[in-house]
N, CA and C atoms as an extended XYZ file, in Angstrom:
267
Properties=species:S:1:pos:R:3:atomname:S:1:resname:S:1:resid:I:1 pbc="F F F"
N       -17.111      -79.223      -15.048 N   UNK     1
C       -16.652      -79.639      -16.364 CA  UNK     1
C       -15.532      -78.686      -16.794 C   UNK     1
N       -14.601      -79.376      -17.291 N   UNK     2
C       -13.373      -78.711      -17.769 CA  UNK     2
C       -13.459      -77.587      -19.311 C   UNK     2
N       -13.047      -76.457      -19.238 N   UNK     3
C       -13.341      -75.685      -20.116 CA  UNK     3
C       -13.680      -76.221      -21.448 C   UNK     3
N       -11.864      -77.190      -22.079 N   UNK     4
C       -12.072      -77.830      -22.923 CA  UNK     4
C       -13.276      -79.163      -23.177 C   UNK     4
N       -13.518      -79.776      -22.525 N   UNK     5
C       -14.450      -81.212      -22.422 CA  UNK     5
C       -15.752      -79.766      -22.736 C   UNK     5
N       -16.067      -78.876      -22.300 N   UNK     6
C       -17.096      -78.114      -22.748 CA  UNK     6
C       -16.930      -77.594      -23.976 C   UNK     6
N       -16.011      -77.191      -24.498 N   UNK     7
C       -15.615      -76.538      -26.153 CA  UNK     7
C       -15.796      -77.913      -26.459 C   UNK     7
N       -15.257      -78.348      -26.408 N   UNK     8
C       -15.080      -79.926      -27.421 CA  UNK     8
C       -16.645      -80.205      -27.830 C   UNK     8
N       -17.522      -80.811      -26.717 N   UNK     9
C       -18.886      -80.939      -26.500 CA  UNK     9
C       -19.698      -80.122      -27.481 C   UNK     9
N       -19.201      -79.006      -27.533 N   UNK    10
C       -20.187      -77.778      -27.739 CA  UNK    10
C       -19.508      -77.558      -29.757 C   UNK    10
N       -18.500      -77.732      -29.686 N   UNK    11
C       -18.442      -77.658      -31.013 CA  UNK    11
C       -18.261      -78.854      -31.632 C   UNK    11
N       -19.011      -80.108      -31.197 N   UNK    12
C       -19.273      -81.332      -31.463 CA  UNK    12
C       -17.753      -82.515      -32.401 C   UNK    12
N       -16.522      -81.899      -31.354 N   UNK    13
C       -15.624      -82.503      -31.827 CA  UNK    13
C       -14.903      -83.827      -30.988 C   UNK    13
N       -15.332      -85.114      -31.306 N   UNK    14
C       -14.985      -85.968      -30.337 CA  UNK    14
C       -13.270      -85.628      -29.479 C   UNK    14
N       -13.124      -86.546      -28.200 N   UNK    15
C       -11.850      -86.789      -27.866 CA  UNK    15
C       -11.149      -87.364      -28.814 C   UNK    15
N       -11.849      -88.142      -29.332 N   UNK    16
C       -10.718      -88.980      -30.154 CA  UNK    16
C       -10.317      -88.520      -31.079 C   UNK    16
N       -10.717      -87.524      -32.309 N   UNK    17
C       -10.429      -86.508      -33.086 CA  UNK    17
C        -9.196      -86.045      -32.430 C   UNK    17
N        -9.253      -85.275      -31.254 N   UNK    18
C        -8.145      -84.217      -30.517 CA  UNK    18
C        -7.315      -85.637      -30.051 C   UNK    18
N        -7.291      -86.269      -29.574 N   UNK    19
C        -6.260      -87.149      -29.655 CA  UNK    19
C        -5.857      -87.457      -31.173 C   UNK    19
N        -6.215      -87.910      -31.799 N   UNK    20
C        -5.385      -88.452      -33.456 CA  UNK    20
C        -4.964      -87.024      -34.354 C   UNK    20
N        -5.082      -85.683      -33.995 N   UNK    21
C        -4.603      -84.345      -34.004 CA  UNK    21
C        -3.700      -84.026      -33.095 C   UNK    21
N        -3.712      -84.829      -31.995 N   UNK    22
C        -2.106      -83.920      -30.938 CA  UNK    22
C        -1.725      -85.381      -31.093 C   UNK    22
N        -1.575      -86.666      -31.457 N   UNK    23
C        -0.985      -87.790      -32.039 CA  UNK    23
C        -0.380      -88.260      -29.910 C   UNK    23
N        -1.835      -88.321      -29.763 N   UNK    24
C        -1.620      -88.785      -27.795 CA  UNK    24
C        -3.228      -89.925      -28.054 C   UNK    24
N        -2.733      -90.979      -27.181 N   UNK    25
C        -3.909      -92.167      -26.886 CA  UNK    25
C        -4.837      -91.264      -26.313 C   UNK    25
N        -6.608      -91.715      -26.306 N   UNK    26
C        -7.491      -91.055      -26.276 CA  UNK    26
C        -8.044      -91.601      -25.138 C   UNK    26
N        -7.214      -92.499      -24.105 N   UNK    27
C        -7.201      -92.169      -22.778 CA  UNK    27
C        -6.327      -91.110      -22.027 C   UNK    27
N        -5.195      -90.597      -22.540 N   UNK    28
C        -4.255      -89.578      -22.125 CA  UNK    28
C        -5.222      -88.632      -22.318 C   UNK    28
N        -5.972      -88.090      -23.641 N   UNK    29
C        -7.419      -87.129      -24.003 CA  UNK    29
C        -7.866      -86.590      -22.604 C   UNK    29
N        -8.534      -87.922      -22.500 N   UNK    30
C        -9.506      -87.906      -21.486 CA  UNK    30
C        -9.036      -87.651      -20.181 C   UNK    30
N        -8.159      -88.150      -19.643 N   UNK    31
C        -7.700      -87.975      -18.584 CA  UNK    31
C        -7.171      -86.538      -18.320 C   UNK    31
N        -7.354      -85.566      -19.445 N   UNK    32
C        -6.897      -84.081      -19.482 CA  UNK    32
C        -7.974      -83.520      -19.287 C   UNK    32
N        -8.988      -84.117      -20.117 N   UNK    33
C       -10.359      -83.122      -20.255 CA  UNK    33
C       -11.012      -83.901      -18.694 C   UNK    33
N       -10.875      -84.720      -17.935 N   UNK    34
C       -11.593      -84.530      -16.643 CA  UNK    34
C       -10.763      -84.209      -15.518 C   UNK    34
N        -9.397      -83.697      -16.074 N   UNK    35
C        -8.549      -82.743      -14.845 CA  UNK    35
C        -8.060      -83.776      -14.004 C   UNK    35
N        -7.845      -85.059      -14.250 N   UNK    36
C        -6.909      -86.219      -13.757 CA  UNK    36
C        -5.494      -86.120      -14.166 C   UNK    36
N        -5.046      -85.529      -15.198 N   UNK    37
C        -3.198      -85.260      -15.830 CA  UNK    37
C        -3.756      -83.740      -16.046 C   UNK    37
N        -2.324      -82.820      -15.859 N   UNK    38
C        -2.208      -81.755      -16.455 CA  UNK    38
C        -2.132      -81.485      -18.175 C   UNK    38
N        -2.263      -80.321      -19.316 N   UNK    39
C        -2.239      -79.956      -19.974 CA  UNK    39
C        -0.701      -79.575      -20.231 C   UNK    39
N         0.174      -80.365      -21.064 N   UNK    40
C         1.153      -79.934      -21.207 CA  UNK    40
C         2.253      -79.098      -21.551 C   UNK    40
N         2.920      -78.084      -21.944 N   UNK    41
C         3.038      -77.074      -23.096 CA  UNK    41
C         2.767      -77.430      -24.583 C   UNK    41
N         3.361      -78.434      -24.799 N   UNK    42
C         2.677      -79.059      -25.977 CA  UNK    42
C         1.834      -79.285      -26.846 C   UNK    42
N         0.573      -79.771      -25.855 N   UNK    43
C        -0.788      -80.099      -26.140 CA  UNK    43
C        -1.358      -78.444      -26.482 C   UNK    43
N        -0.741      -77.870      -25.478 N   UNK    44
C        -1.435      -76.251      -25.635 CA  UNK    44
C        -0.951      -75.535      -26.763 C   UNK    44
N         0.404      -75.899      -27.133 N   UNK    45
C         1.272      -75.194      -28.265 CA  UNK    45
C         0.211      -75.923      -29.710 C   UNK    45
N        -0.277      -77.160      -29.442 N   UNK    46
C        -0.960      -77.709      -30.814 CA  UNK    46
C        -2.202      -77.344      -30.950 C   UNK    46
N        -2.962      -77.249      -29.515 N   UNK    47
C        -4.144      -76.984      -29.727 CA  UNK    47
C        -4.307      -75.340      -30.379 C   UNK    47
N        -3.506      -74.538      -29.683 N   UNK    48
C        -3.609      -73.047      -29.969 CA  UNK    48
C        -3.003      -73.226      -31.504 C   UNK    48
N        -2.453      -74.063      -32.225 N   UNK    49
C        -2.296      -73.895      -33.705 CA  UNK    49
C        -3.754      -74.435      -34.583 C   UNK    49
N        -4.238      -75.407      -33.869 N   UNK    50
C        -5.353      -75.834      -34.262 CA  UNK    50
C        -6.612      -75.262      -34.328 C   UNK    50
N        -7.102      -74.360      -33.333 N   UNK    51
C        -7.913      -74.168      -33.141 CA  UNK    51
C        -8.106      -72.584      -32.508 C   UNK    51
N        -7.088      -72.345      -32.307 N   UNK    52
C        -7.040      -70.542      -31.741 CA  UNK    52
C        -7.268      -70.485      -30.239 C   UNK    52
N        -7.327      -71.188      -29.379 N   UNK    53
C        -7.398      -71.475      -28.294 CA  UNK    53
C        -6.076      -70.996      -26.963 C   UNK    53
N        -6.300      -70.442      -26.006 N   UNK    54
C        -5.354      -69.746      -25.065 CA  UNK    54
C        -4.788      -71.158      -24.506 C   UNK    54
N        -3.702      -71.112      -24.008 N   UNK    55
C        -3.584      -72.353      -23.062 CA  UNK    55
C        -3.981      -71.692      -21.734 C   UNK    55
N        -4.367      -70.193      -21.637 N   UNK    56
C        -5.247      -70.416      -20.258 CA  UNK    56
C        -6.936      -70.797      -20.301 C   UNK    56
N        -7.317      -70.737      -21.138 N   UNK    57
C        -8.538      -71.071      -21.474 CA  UNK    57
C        -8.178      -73.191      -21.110 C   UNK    57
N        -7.519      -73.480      -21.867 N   UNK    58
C        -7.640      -74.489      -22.120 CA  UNK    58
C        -6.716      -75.649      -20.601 C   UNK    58
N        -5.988      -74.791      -19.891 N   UNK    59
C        -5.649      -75.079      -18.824 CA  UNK    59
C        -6.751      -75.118      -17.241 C   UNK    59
N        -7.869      -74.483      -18.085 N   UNK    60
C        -8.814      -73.765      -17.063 CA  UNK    60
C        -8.405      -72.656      -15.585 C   UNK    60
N        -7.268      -72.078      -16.094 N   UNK    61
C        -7.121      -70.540      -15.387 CA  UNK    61
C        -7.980      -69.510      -15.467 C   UNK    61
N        -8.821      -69.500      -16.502 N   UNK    62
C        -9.800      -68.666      -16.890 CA  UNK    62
C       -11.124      -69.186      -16.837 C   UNK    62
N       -12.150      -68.428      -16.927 N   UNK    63
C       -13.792      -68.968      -16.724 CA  UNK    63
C       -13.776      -69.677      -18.332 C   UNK    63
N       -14.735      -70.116      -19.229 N   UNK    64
C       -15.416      -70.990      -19.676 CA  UNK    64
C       -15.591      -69.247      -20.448 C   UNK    64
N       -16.832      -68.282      -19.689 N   UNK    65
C       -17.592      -67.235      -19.956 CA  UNK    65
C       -16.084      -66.175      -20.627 C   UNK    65
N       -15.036      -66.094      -19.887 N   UNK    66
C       -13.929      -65.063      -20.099 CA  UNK    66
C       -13.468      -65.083      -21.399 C   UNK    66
N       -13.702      -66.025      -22.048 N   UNK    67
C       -13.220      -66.595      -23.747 CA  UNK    67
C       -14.617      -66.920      -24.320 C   UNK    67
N       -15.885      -66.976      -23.937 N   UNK    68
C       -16.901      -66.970      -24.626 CA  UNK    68
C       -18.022      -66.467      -24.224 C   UNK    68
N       -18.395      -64.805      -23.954 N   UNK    69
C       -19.242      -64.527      -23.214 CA  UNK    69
C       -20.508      -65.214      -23.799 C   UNK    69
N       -20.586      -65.189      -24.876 N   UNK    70
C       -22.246      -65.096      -25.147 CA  UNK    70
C       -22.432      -66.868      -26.069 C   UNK    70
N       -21.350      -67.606      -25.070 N   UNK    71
C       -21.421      -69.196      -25.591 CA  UNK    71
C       -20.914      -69.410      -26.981 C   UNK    71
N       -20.433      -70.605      -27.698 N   UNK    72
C       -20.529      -70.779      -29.069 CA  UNK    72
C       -22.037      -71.381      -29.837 C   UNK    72
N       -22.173      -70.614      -30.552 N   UNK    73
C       -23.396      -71.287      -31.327 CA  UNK    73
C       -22.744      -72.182      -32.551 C   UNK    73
N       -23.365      -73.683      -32.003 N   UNK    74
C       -22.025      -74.826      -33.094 CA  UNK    74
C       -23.039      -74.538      -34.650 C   UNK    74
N       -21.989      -73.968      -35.155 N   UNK    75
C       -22.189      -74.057      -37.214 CA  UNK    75
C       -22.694      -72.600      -37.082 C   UNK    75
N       -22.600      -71.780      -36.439 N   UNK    76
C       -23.519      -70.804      -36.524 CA  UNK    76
C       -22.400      -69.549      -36.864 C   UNK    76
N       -22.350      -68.235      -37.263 N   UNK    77
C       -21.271      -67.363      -37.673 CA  UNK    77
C       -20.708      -67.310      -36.447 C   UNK    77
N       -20.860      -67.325      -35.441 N   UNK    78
C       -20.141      -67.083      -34.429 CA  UNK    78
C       -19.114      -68.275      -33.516 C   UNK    78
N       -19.056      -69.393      -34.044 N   UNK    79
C       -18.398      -70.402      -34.279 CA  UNK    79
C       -16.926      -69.932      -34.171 C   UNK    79
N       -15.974      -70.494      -33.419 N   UNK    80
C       -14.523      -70.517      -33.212 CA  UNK    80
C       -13.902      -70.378      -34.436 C   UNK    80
N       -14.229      -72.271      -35.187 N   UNK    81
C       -13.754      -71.906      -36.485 CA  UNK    81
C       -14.160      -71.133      -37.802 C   UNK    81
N       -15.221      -70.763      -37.647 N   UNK    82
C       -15.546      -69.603      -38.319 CA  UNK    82
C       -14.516      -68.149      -38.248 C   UNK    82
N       -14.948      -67.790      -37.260 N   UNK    83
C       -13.924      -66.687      -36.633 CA  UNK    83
C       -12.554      -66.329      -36.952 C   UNK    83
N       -11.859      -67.797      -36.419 N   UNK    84
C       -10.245      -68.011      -36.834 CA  UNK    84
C        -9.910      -69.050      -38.018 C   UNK    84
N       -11.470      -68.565      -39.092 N   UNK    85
C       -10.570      -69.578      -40.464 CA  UNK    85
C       -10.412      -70.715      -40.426 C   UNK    85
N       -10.641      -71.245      -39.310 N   UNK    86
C        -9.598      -72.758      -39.136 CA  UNK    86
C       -10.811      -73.679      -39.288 C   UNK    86
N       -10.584      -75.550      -39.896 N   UNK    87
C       -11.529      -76.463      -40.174 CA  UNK    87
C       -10.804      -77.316      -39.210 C   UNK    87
N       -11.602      -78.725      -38.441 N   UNK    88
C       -10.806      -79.538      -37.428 CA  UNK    88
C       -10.057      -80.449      -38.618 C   UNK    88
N        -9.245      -80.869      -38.093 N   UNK    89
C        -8.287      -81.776      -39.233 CA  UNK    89
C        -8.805      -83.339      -39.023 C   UNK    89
């Protein structure tokens, strides 16, 4: 499973949300989060405004664990958007 398709999952934010936020069809989404199309500069330039996210994290150059040792707990203080302020749009 792709880093993101696991963040997404885990902080209970559909594809289709992150598609109608990077303004891409939510088969283009998908076809990112199961590693069928690459991650574009783009997508990474919006997501990292959105959400605080590396585009190596989100490219999967990095582990899953390297950006979240001890997992996200979803709603919990230790929450992404907790952390970096940020609400999903």
């Amino acid at each position: 499973m792709s880093n993101m398709k696991r963040w997404l999952r885990e902080m209970g934010i559909p594809s289709s949300q992150l598609a109608i936020q990077t303004n891409q069809s939510r088969s283009s989404i998908t076809q990112k989060l199961n590693r069928k199309t690459e991650w574009q500069r783009r997508d990474c330039l919006l997501i990292r405004e959105l959400y605080g996210l590396s585009s190596d994290f989100i490219q999967d150059l990095i582990p899953y664990e390297t950006e979240f040792p001890s997992g996200i707990a979803k709603g919990g203080d230790n929450s992404l958007s907790k952390r970096c302020g940020l609400t999903a749009r």
